[in-house]
C-alpha positions in Angstrom: 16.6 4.1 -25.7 17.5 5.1 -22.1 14.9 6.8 -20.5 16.7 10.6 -20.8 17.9 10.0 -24.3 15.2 12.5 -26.1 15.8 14.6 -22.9 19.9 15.0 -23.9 19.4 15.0 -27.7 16.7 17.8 -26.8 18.4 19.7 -24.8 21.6 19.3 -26.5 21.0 20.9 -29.6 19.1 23.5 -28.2 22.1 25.1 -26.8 24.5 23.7 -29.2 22.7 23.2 -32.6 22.3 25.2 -35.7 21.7 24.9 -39.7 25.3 25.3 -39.8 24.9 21.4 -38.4 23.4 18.1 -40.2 22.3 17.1 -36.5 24.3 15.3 -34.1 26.3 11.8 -33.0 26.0 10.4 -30.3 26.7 6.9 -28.9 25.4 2.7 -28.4 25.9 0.6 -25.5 25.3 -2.5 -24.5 22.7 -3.6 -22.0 25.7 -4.0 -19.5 26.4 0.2 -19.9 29.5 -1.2 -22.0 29.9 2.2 -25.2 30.4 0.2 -28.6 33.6 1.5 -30.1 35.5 4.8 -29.6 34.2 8.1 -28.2 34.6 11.4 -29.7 37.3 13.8 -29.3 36.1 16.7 -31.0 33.0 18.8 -31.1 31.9 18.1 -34.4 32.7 15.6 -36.7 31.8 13.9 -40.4 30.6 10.5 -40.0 33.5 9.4 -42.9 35.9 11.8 -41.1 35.2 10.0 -37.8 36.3 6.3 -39.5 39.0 7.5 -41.9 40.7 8.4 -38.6 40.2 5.6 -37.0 37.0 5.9 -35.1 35.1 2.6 -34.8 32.3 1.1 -33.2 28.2 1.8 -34.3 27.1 4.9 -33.5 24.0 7.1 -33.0 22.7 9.9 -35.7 19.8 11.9 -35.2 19.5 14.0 -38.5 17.7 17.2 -39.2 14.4 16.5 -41.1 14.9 19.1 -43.4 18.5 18.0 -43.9 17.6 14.7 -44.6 14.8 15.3 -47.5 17.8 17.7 -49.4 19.4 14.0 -50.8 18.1 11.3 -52.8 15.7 8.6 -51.5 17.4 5.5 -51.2 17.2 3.7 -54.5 15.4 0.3 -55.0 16.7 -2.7 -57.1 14.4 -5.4 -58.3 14.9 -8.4 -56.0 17.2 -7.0 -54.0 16.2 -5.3 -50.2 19.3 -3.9 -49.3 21.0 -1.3 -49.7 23.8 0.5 -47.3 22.4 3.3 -44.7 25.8 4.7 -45.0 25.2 6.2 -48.9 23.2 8.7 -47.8 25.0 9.9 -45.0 28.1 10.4 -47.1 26.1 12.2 -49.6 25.2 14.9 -46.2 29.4 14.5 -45.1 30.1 16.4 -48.0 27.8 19.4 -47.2 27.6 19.3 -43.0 29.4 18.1 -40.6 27.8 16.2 -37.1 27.6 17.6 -33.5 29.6 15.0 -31.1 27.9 13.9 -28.2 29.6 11.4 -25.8 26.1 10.0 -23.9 24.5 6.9 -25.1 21.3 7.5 -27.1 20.3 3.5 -27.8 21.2 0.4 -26.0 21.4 -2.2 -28.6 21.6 -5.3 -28.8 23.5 -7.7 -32.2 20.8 -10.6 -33.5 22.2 -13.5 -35.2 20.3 -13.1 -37.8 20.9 -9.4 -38.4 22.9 -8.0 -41.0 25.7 -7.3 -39.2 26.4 -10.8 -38.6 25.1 -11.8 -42.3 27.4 -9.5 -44.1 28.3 -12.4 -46.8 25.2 -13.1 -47.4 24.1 -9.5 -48.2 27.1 -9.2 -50.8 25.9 -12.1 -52.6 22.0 -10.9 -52.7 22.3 -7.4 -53.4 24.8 -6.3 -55.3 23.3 -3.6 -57.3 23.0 -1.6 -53.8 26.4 -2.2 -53.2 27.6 -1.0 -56.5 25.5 2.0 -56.1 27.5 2.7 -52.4 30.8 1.9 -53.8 30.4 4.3 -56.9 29.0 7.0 -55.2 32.3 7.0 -52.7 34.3 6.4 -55.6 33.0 9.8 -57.5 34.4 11.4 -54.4 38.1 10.6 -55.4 38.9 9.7 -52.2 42.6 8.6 -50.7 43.9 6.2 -52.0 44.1 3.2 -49.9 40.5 4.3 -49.5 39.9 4.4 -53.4 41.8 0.7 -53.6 39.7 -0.9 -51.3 36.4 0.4 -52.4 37.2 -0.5 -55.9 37.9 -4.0 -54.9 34.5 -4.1 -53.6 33.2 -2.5 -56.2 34.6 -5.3 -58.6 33.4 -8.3 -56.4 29.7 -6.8 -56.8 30.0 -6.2 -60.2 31.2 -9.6 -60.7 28.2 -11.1 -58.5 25.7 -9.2 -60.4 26.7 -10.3 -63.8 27.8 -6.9 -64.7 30.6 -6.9 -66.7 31.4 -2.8 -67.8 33.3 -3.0 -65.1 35.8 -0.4 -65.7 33.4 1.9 -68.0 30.7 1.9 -65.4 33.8 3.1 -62.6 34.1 6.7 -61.6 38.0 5.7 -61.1 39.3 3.6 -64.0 43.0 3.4 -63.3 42.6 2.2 -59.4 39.9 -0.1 -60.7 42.3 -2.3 -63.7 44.8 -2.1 -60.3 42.5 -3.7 -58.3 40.9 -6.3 -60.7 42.8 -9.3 -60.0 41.9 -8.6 -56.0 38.1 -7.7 -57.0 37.8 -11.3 -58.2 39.3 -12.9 -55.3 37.1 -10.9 -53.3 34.5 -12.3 -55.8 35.5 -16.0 -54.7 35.7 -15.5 -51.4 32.1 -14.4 -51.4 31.0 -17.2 -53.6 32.7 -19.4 -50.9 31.3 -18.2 -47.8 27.6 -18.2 -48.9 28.0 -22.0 -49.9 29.1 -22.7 -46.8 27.3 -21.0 -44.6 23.8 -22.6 -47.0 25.6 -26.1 -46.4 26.0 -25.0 -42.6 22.3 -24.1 -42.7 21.4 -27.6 -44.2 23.4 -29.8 -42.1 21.6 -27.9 -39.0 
């Protein structure tokens, strides 16, 4: 963190913040002062709202403790270690929105072997948490290109985890049969990419 982060985020909120508010956003750089991704242009904001329009790029939230302990722990699946950070802050985007704050909170910095550079790999190891993100967006109804491409995913995971109730188990049945035959591709493509990347990791 830069030395005056806890200094802004501090000070921040204590003229801007209230319980109307989850907490606030703020932004990452780089070690060269380079912000990752687009800055805000409103004062508050939903993390989802802030990506459905286009918004990109990681970015900083610093939650209310006593918002945070409202939602459901993050589940755990037997053998699997991940699951996505992002389920539970759309669980609080549908009950708060986030105070924007254009100053960088956390300079970071991308390992190769982190998961942002492994996403393949995570698909194929734990689907069960990626099922549990995809349905839990999908109970939302969301738009539709949205709803498509989450029930693609959805399908791939299902698919990788042996799970074949594929369109009981859905929250949206009719965009899920639409998006079967693109769920298994998705599936292969997955299959594909972590045999390579293990016959990459063997020829090294």
């Amino acid at each position: 963190m830069p030395d005056d982060a806890v200094l802004k985020i501090i000070s921040f909120w204590k003229k801007n913040g209230s319980d109307a508010y989850a907490g606030l956003i703020g932004l990452d750089m780089t070690a060269e002062g380079k912000v990752i991704g687009t800055q805000f242009n409103t004062s508050s904001v939903g993390l989802t709202q802030f990506y459905d329009e286009g918004g990109h790029g990681d970015k900083k939230i610093v939650y209310r403790t006593e918002v945070v302990k409202q939602y459901p722990d993050y589940p755990l699946f037997a053998g699997e270690k991940y699951v996505s950070l992002a389920s539970k802050y759309f669980m609080i985007d549908q009950d708060y929105k986030l105070l924007t704050l254009n100053e960088p909170l956390v300079i970071v910095e991308y390992q190769q072997d982190g998961s942002s550079f492994n996403m393949w790999k995570q698909y194929w190891k734990n689907p069960q948490g990626f099922i549990y993100d995809r349905k839990l967006v999908l109970s939302t109804k969301p738009k539709m290109m949205k709803r498509l491409k989450y029930c693609i995913h959805y399908i791939s995971s299902k698919l990788i985890a042996k799970q074949y109730d594929i369109l009981s188990d859905s929250p949206c049945k009719v965009s899920t049969f639409l998006m079967l035959p693109f769920g298994c591709a998705l599936y292969c493509i997955i299959k594909r990419q972590v045999k390579r990347e293990r016959k990459m990791n063997i020829n090294r």
